[in-house]
Each structure stands twice: as structure tokens, then as C-alpha cells.
N, C-alpha and C positions, 0 to 999 in steps of 0.2 A: 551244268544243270541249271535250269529256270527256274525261277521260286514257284512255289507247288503250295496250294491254296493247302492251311492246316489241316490235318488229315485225311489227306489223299495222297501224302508221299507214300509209294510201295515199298520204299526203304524203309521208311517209320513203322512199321508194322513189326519189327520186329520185337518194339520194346512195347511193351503196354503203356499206356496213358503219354503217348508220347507227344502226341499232339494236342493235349490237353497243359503242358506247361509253356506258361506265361513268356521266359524270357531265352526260348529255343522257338524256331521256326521248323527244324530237323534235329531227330536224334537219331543216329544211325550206328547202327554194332556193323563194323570193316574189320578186316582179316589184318590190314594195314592201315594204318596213319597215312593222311596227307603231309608233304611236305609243308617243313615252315615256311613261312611268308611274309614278309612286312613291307606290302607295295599300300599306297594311297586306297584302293577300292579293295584292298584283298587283305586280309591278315589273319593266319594261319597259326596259333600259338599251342605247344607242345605241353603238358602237365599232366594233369591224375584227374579223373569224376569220381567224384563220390553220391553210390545212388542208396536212397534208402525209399524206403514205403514202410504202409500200416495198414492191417488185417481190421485194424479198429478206429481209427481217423478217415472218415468220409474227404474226399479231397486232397487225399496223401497216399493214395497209391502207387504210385511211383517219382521220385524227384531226384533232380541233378545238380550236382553242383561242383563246380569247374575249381581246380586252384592250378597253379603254377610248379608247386612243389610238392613235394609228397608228405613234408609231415603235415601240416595244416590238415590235410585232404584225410591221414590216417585218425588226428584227432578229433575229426571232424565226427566222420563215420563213428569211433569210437564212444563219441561223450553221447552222440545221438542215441544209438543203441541200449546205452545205460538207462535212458528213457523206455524201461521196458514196457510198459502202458501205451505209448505210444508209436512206437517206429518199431515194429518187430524185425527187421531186416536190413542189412548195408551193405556196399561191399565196394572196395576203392579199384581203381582202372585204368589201366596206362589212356591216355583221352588227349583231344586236342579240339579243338573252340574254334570256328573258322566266323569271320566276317567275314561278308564282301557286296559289295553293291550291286545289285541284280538291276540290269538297266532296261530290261521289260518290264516292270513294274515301276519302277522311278524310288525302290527302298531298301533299306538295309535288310538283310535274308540271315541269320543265325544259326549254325550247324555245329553240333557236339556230337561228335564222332568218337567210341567208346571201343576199346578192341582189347582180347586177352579175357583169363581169369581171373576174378576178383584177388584182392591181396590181402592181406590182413590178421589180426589174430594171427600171428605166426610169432616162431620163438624171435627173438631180439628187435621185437616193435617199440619196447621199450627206451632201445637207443633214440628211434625217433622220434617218441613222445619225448624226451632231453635237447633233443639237437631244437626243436619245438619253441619249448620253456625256454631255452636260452634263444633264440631268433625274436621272440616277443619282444618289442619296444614300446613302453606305455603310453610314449605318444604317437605313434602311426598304428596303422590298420594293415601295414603292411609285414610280411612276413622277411625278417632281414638273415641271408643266413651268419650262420654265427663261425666264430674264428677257432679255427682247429683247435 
């Protein structure tokens, strides 16, 4: 696929305000995942989206956001939602985050490709908000998983 000037992909149309966020070029709901990838101009990475919006924040109607694993991604959606004034809705998603260098344009093209029923709110989410708390390291940003 070519890079497709921001809102005019026909695949983007599926999600609202899709082409309206900053650090996607494509958001696309597929039936399947792309395979993973880890070439030089191509990289395909495998995780969860967590999308939330607000019926009452101009500017937040729909957003996405990528993680690697699923608890991050669960407590993400969740702490958000708590914010009931704000984010009236969330919902996490098996997802996968493709770069890759579009050489008719000369630039990097960003695709979050989003497929499945949202997950969440369901009984034993709890284990993952733990497995969570214990992966948090206070000095990285990263999410480490944690030892059986």
C-alpha cells in the first residue's frame, strides 16, 4: 500500500477521527493481524490498542494507544475510564503497530491496525492489574515482566 494523504485512506473510515490523530498515519480494523516484522524499513510489532474517547472533551473523540502487553494496555483503559468526566468510553484490542518506509513519498507511514472485540471489565482482570504492579520498575518506563 502507498502512503494515502491523511484522510483519504478508505480503510480509515472505519474508525472515526481517525485521521485526525497525530502519531498514526492509518488506523485500520482487519479481520487479521499482519505478520510480525523486524527488517530495516519494515517493522511489524504484535500487542494490545487501547482506544478511549469523550462525549465531552472537544479534541478526544477517539484515541489510540499502542502497548506491547496487555497489562499496561488493561490499566491504561481502566485508570482512564475512572476519569468519568472525561473519557466516557475504552476498550483494549488485540492490535499491532507497523512502520515502514514508504519510498514514494521519501517518509516514514505509521499504521495501527486494531482487530477482535474489545476485552476488559471481565472476571479476573485483576490478576493483570498484579502481574502490572509487580512488572513496574521505578526507574524505567518500561514495562518488565515479572517472575512467576
Amino acid at each position: 500500500m502507498s502512503a494515502t494523504a491523511k484522510g483519504t485512506c478508505p480503510a480509515c473510515t472505519d474508525w472515526a477521527y481517525a485521521s485526525s490523530q497525530p502519531n498514526y498515519d492509518h488506523i485500520h480494523a482487519v479481520r487479521a493481524l499482519p505478520d510480525e516484522d523486524h527488517e530495516d524499513t519494515h517493522l511489524v510489532l504484535h500487542g494490545w490498542a487501547t482506544g478511549f474517547s469523550s462525549e465531552s472533551v472537544p479534541g478526544l473523540e477517539q484515541t489510540w494507544v499502542f502497548f506491547e502487553r496487555l497489562e499496561p494496555a488493561l490499566v491504561f483503559g481502566r485508570a482512564g475510564r475512572m476519569s468519568v468526566h472525561d473519557i466516557t468510553s475504552y476498550g483494549v484490542y488485540r492490535a499491532a503497530r507497523e512502520v515502514r518506509f514508504d519510498y514514494g513519498t521519501g517518509r516514514q507511514v505509521t499504521t495501527l491496525y486494531v482487530t477482535g472485540r474489545a476485552i476488559g471489565r471481565q472476571a479476573g482482570e485483576d490478576k493483570q492489574f498484579s502481574r502490572w504492579t509487580r512488572g513496574v520498575q521505578p526507574d524505567s518506563a518500561y514495562y518488565e515482566d515479572p517472575v512467576q
